[in-house]
Backbone of each chain as ProteinMPNN parsed JSONL, in Angstrom:
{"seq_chain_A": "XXXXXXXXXXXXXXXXXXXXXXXXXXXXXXXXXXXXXXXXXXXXXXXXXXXXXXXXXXXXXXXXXXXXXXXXXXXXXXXXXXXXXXXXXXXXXXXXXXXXXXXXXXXXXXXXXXXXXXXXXXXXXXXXXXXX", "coords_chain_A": {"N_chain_A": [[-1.849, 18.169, 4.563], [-1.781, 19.547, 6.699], [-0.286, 18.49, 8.848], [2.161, 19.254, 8.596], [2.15, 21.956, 9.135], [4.239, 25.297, 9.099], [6.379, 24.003, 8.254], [6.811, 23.844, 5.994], [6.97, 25.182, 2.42], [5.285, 26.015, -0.07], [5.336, 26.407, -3.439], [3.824, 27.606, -6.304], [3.64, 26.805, -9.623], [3.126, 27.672, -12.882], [1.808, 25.163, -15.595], [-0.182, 24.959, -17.902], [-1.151, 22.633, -20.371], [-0.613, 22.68, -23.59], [-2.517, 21.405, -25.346], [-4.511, 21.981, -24.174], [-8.154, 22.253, -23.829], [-9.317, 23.935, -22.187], [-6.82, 24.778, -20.527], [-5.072, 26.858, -20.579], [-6.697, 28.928, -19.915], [-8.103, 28.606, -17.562], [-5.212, 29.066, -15.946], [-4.736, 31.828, -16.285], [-6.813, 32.616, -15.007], [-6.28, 31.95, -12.094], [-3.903, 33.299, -11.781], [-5.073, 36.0, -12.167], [-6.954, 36.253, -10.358], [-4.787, 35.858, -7.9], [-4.009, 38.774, -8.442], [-5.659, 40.15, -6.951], [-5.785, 39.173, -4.591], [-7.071, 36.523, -4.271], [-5.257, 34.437, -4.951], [-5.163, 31.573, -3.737], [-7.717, 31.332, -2.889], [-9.399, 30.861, -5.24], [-7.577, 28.578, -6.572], [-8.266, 26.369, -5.3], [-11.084, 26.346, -5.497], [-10.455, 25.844, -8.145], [-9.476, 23.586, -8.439], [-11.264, 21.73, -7.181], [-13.293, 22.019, -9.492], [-12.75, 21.461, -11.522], [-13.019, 19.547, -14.724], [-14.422, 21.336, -14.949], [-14.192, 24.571, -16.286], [-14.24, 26.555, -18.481], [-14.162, 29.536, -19.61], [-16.813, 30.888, -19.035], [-17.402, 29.616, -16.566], [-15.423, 30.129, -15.155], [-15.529, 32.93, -14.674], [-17.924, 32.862, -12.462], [-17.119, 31.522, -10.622], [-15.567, 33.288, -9.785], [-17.094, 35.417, -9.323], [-18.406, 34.078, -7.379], [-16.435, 34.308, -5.602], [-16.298, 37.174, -5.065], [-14.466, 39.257, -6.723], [-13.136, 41.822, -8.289], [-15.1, 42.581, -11.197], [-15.119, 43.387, -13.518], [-12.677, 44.134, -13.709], [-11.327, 41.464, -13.284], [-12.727, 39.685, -15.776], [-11.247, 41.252, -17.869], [-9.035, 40.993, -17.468], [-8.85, 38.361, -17.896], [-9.491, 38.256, -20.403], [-7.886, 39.811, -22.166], [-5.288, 37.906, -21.721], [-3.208, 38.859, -19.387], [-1.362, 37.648, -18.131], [-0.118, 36.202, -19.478], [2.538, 35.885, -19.928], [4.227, 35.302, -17.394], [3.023, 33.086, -17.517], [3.823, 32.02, -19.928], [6.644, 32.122, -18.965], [6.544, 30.562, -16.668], [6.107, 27.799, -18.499], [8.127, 28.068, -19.9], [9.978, 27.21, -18.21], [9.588, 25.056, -17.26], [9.79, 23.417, -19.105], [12.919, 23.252, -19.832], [13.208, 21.988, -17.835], [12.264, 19.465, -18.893], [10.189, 18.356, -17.872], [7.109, 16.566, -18.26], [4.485, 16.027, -17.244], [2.197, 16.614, -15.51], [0.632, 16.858, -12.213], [4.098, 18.249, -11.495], [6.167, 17.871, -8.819], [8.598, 19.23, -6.962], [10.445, 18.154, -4.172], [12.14, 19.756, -2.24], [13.884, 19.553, -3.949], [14.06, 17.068, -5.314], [12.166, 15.09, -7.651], [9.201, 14.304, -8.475], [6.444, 12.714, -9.845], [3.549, 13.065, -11.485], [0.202, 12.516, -10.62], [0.105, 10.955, -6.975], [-0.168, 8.931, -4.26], [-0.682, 9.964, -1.099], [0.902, 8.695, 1.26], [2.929, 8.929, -0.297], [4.388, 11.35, -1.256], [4.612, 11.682, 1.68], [6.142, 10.052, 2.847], [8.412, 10.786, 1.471], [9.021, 13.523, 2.34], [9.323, 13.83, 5.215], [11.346, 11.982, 5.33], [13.205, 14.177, 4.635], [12.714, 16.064, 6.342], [13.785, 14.6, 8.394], [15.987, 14.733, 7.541], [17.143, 17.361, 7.681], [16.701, 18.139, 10.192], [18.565, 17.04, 11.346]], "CA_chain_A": [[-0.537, 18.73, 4.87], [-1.856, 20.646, 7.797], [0.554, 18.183, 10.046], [3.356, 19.7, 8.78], [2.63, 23.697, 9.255], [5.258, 25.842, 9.62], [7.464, 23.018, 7.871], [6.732, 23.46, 4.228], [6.355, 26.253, 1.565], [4.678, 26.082, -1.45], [5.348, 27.183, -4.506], [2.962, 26.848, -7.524], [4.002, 27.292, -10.898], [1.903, 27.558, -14.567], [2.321, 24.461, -16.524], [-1.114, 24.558, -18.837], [-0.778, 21.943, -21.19], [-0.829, 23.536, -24.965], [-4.106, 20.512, -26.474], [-6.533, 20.905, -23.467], [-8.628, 23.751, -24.136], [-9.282, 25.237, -21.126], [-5.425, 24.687, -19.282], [-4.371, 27.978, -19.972], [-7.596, 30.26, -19.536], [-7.745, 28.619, -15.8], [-4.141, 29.413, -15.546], [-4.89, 33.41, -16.02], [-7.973, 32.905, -13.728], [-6.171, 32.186, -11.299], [-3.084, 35.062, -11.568], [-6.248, 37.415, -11.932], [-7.242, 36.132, -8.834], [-4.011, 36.423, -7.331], [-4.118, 40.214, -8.211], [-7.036, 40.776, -6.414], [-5.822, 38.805, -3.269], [-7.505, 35.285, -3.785], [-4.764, 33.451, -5.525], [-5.236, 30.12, -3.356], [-9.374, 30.65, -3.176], [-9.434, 30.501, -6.967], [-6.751, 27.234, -6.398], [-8.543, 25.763, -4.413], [-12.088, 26.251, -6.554], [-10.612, 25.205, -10.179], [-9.287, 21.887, -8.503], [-12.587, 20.77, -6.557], [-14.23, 22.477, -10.624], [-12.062, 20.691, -13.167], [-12.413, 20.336, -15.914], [-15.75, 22.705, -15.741], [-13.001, 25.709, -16.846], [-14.468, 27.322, -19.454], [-14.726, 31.064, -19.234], [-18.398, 31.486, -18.556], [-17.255, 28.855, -15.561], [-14.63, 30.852, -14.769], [-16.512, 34.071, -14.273], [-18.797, 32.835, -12.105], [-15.958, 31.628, -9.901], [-14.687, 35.03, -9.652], [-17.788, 36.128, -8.676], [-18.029, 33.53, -6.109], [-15.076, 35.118, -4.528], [-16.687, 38.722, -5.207], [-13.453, 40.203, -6.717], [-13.859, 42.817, -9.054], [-15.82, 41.596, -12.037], [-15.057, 44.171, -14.479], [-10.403, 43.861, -13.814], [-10.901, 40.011, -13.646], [-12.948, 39.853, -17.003], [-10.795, 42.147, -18.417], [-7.278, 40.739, -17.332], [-8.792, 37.044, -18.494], [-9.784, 38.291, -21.921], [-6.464, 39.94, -22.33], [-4.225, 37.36, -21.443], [-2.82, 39.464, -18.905], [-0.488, 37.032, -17.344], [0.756, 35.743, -20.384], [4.418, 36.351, -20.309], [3.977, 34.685, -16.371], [2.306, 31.696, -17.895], [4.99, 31.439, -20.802], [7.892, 31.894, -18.925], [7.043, 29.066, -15.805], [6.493, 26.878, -19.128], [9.71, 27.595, -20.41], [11.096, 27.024, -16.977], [8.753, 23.528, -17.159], [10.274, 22.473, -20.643], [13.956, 23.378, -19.495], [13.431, 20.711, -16.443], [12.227, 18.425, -19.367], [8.744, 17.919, -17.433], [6.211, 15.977, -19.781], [3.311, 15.676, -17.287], [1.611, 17.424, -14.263], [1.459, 17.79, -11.738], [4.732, 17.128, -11.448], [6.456, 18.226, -7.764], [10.266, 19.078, -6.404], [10.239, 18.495, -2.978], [13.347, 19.938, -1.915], [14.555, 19.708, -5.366], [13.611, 15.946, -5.974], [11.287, 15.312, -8.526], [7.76, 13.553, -7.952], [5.73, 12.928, -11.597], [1.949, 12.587, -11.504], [-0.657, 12.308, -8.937], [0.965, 9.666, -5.912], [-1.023, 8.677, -3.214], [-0.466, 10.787, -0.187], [1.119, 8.492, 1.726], [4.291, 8.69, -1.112], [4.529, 12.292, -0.668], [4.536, 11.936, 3.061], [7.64, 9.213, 2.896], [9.887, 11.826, 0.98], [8.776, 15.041, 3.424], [9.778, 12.858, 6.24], [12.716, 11.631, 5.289], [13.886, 15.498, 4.782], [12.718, 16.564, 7.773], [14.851, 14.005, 9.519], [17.667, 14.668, 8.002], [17.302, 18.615, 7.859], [16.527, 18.332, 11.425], [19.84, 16.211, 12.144]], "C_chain_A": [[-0.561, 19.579, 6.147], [-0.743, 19.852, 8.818], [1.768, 18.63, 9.617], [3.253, 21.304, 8.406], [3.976, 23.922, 9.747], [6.535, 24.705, 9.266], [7.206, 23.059, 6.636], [6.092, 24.76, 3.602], [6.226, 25.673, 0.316], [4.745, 26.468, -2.278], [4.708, 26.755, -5.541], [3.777, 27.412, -8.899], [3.203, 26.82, -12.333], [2.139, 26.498, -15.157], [1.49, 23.962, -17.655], [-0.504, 23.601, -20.014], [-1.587, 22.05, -22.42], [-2.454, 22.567, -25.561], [-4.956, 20.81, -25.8], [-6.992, 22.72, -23.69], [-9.177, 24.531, -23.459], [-8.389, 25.588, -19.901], [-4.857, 26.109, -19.716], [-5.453, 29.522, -19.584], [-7.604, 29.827, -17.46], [-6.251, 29.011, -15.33], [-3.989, 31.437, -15.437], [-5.843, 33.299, -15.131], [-7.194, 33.293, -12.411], [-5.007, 33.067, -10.999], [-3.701, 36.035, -11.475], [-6.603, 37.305, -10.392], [-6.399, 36.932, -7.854], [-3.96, 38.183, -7.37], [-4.874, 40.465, -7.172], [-6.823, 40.002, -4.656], [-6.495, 37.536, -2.875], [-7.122, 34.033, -4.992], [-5.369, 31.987, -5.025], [-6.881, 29.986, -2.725], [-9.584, 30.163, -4.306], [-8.647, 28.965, -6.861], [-7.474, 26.258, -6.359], [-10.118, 25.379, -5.293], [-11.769, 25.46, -7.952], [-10.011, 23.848, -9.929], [-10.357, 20.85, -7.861], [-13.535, 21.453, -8.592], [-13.817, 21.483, -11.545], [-12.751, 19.4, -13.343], [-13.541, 21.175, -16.14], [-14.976, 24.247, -15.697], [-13.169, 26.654, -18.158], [-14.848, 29.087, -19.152], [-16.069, 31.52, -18.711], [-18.12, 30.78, -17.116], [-16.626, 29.468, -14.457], [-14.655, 32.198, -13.975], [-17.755, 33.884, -13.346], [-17.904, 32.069, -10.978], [-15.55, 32.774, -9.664], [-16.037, 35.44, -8.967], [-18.401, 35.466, -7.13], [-17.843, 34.029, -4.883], [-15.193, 36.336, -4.403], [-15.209, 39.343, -5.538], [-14.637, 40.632, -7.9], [-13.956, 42.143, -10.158], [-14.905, 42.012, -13.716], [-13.038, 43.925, -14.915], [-10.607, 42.178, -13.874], [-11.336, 39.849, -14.944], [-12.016, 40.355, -18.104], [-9.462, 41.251, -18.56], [-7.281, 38.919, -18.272], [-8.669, 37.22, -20.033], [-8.55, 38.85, -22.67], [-5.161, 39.209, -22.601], [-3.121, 37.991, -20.275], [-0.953, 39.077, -18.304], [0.147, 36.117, -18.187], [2.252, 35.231, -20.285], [4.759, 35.632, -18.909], [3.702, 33.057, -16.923], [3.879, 31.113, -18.714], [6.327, 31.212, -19.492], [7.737, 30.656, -17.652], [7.007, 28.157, -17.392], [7.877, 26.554, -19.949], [10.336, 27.127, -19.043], [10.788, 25.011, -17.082], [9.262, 22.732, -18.382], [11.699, 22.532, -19.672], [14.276, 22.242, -18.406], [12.9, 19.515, -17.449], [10.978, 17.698, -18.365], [7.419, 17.862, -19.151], [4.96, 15.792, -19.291], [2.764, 16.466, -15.52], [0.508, 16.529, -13.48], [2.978, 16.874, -11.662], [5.809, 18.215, -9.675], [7.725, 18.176, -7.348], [9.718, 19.076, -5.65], [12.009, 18.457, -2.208], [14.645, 19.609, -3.097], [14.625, 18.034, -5.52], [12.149, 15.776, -6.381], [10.377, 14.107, -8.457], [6.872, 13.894, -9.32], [4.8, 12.318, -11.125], [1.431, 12.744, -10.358], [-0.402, 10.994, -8.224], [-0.054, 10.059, -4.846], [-0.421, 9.277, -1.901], [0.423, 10.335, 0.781], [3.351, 8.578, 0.786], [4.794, 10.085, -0.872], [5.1, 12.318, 0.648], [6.041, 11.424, 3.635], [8.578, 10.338, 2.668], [10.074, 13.172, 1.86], [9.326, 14.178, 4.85], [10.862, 12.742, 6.667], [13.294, 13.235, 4.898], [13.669, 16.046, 5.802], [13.91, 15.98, 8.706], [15.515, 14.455, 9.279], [17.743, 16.368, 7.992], [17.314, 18.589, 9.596], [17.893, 17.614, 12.257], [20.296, 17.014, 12.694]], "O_chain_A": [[0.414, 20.193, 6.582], [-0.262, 20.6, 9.67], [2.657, 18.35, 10.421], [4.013, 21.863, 7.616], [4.68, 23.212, 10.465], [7.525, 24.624, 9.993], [7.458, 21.993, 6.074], [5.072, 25.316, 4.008], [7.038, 24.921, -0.222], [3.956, 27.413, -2.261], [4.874, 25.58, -5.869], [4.439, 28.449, -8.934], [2.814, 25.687, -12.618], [3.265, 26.736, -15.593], [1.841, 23.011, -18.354], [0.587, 23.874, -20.513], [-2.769, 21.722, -22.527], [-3.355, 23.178, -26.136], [-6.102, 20.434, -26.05], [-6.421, 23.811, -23.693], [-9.55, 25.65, -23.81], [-8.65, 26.201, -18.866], [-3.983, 26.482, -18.934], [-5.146, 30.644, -19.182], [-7.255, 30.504, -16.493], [-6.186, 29.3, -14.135], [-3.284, 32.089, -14.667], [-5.674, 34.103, -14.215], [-7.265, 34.35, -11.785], [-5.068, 33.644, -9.913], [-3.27, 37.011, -10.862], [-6.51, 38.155, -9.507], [-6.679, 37.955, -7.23], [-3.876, 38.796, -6.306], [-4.375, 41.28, -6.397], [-7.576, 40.263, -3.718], [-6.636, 37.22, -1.693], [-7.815, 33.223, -5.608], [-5.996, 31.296, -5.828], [-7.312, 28.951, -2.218], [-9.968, 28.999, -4.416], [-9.43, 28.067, -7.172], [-7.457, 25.336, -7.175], [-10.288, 24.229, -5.697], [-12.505, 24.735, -8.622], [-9.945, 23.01, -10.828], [-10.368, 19.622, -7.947], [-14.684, 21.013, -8.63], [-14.565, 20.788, -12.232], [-12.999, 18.502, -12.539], [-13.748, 21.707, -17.23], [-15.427, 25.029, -14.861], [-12.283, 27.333, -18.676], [-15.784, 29.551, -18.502], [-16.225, 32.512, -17.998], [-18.693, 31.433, -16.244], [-16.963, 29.462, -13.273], [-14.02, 32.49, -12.962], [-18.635, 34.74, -13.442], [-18.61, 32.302, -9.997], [-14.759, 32.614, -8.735], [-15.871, 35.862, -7.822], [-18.73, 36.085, -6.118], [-18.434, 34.181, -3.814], [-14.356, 36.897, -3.695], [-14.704, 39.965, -4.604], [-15.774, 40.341, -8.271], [-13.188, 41.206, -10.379], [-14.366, 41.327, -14.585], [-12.435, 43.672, -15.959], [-9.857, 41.636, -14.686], [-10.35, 39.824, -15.681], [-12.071, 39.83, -19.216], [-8.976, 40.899, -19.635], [-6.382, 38.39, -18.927], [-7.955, 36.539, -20.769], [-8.233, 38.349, -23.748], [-4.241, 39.567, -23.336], [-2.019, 37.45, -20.361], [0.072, 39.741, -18.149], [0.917, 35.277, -17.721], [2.775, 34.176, -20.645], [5.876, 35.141, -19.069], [4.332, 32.065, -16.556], [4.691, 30.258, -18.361], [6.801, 30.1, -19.26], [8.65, 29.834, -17.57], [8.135, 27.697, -17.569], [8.438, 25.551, -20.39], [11.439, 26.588, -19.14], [11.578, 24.072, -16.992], [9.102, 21.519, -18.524], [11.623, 21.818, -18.671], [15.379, 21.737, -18.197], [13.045, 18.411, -16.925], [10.978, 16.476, -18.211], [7.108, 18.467, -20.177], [4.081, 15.473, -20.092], [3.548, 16.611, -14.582], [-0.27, 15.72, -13.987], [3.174, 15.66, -11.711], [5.941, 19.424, -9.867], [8.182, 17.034, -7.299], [8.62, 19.633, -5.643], [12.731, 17.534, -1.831], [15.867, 19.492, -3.008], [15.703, 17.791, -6.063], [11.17, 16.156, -5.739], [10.856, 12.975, -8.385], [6.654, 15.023, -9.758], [4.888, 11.277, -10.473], [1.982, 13.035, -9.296], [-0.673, 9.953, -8.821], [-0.593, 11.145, -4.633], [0.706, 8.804, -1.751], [0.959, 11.255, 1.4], [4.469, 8.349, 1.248], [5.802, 10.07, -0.166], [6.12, 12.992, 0.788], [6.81, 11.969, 4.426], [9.378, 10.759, 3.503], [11.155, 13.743, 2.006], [10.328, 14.858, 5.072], [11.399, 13.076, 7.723], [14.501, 13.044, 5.043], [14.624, 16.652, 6.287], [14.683, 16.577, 9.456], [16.199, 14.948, 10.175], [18.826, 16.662, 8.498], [18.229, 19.234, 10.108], [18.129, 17.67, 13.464], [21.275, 16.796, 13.407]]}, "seq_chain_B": "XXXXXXXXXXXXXXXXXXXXXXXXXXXXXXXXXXXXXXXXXXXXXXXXXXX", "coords_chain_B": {"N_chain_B": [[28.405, -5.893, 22.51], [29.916, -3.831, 21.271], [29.56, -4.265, 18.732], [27.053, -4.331, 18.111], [26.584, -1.324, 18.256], [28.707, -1.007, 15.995], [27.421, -2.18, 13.792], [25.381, -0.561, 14.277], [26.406, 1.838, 13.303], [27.39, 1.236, 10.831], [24.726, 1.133, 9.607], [24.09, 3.892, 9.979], [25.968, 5.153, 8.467], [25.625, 4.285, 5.781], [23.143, 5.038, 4.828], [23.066, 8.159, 4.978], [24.727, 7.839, 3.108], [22.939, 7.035, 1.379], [21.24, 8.922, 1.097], [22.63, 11.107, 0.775], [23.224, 10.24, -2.069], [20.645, 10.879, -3.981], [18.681, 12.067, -6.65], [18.552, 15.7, -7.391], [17.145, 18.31, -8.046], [17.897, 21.495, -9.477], [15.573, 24.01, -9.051], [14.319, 27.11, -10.019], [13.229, 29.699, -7.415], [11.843, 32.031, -8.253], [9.212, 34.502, -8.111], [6.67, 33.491, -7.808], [3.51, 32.565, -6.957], [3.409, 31.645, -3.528], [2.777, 29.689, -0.055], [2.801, 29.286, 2.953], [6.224, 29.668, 5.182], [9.136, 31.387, 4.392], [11.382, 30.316, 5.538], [10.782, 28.008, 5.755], [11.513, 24.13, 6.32], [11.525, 22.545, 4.173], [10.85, 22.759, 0.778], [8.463, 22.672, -1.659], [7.446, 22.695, -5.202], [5.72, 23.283, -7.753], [4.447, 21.671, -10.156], [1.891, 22.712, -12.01], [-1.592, 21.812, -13.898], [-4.342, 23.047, -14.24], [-6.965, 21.876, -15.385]], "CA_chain_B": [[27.675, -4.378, 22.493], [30.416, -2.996, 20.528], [29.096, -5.512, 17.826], [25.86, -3.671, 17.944], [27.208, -0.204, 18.078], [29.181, -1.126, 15.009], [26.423, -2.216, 13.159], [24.212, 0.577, 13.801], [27.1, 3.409, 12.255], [27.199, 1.249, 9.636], [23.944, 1.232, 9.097], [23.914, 4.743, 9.748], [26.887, 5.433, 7.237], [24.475, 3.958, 4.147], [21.681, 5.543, 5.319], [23.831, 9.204, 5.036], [25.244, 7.678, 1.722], [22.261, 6.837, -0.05], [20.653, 10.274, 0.961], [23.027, 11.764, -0.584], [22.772, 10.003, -3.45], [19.539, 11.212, -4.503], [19.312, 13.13, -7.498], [18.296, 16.93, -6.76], [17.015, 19.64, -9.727], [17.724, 23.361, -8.695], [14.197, 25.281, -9.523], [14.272, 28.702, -9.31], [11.828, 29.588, -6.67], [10.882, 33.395, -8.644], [7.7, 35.127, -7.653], [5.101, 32.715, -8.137], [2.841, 32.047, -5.325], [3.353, 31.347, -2.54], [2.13, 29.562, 0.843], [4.016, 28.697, 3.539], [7.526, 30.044, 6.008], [10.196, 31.289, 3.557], [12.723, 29.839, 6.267], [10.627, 26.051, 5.788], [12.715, 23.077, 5.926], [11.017, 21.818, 3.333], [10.594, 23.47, -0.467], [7.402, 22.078, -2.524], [7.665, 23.423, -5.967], [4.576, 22.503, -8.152], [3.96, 22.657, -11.75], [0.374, 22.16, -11.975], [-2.704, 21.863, -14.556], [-5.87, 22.551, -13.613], [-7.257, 20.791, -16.298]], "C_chain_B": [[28.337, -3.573, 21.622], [30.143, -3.621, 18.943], [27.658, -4.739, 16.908], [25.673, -2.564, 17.731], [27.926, -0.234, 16.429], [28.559, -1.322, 13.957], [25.511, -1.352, 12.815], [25.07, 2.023, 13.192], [27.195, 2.671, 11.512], [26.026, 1.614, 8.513], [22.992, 2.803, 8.508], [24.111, 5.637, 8.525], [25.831, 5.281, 6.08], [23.112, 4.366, 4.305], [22.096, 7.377, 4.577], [24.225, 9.064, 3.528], [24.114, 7.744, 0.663], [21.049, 8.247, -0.36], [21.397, 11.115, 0.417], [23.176, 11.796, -2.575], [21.304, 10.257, -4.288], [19.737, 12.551, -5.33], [18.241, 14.588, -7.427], [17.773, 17.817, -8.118], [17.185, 20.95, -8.605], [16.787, 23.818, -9.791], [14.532, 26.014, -9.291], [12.994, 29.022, -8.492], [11.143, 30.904, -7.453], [10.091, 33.577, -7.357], [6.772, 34.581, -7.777], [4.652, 32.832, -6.951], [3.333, 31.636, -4.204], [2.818, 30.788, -1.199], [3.027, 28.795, 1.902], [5.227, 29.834, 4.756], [8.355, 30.112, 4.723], [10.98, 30.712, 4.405], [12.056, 28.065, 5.743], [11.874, 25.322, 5.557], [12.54, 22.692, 4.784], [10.437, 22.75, 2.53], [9.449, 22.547, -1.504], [7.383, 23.036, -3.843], [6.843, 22.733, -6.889], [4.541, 22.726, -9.368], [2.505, 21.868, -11.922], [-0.855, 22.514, -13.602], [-4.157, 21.926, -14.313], [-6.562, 21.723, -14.398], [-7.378, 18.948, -16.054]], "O_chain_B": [[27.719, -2.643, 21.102], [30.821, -3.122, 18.045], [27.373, -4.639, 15.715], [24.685, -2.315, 17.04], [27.542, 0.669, 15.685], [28.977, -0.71, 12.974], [24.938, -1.188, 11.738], [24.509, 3.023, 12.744], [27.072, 3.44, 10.559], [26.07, 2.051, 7.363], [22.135, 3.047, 7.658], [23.369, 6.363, 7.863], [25.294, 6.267, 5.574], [22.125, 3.843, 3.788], [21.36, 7.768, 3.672], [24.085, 10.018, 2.763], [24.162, 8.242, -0.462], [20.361, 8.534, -1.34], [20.948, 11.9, -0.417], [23.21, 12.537, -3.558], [21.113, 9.607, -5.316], [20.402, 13.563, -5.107], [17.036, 14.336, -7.416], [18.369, 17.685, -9.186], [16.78, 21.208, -7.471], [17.025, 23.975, -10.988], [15.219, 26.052, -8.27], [11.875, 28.658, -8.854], [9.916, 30.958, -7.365], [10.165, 33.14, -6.208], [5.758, 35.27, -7.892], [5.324, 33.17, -5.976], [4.058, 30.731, -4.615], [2.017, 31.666, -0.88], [3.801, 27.87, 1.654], [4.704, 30.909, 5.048], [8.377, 29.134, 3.976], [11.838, 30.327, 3.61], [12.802, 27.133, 5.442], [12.883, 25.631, 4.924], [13.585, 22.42, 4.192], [9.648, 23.56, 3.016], [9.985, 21.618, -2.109], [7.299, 24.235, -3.579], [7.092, 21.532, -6.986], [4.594, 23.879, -9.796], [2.252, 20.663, -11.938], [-0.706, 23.567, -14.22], [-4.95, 20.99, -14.218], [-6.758, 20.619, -13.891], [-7.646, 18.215, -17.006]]}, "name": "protein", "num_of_chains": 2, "seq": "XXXXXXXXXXXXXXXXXXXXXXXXXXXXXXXXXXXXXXXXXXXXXXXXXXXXXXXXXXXXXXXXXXXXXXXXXXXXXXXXXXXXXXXXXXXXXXXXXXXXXXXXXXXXXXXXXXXXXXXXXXXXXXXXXXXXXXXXXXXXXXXXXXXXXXXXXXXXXXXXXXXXXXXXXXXXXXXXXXXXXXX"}
């Protein structure tokens, strides 16, 4: 996506899926992260890791990234980001999403992983016509 | 030439038509993450699993 800097924001949102058993402890990893200032290192780690996501996995990721050991531990074992987590999934039921990732781009909706070049068609074609 | 001209606003016209016809969801953008120009032309809105 680097050819279109400065043409595209990002927004991530929680959508752990309730059977797999380590989609919502990586989903506090990485809001702990974010506290600490390395939301999109952590990102970026648990999608070159997956599915090795298990807390001991997790923690050793964090330390990786040297945040603090003792507030990330803490905030994971907590649930900290709970109420964050729940409410994108209520936002993720309410859109009637059944599978991840799943992507608006400019508020049209893109289900599953698509080959880069499908992505690229639909960013395209909004550029043009935003740019008309 | 006006043959050809005529052809290409039509083609324009259904071009204009069928972009609008595309069906749209309004997300709320919140506070989630972020990366990116808040002005971007372009809104990516992700619901993701690491898993």
């Amino acid at each position: 996506m680097e050819e279109y800097k400065g043409k595209i924001r990002l927004i991530l949102r929680q959508y752990p899926y309730k059977y797999r058993d380590y989609s919502h402890i990586a989903a506090e990893a990485v809001l702990a992260a974010g506290d600490q200032g390395k939301y999109w290192e952590m990102h970026d780690i648990l999608l070159k890791k997956s599915p090795k996501l298990d807390r001991e996995s997790l923690i050793s990721y964090a330390a990786e990234l040297e945040l603090d050991m003792k507030r990330f531990t803490n905030d994971l074992d907590t649930m900290k980001h709970l109420d964050i987590i729940k409410r994108d999934i209520a936002l993720a039921e309410a859109l009637d999403l059944y599978n991840t990732p799943t992507i608006f781009i400019n508020g049209r909706k893109v289900i599953g992983n698509r080959p880069y070049e499908y992505i690229k068609k639909i960013i395209d074609e909004e550029l043009q016509h935003a740019e008309k | 030439m006006k043959i050809t001209i005529r052809i290409a606003l039509i083609f324009l016209l259904l071009s204009v038509l069928a972009f609008a016809d595309i069906t749209r969801f309004d997300v709320p953008l919140g506070d989630s993450p972020q990366l990116g120009p808040p002005n971007a032309l372009i809104t990516m809105i992700e619901f993701l699993d690491f898993q």
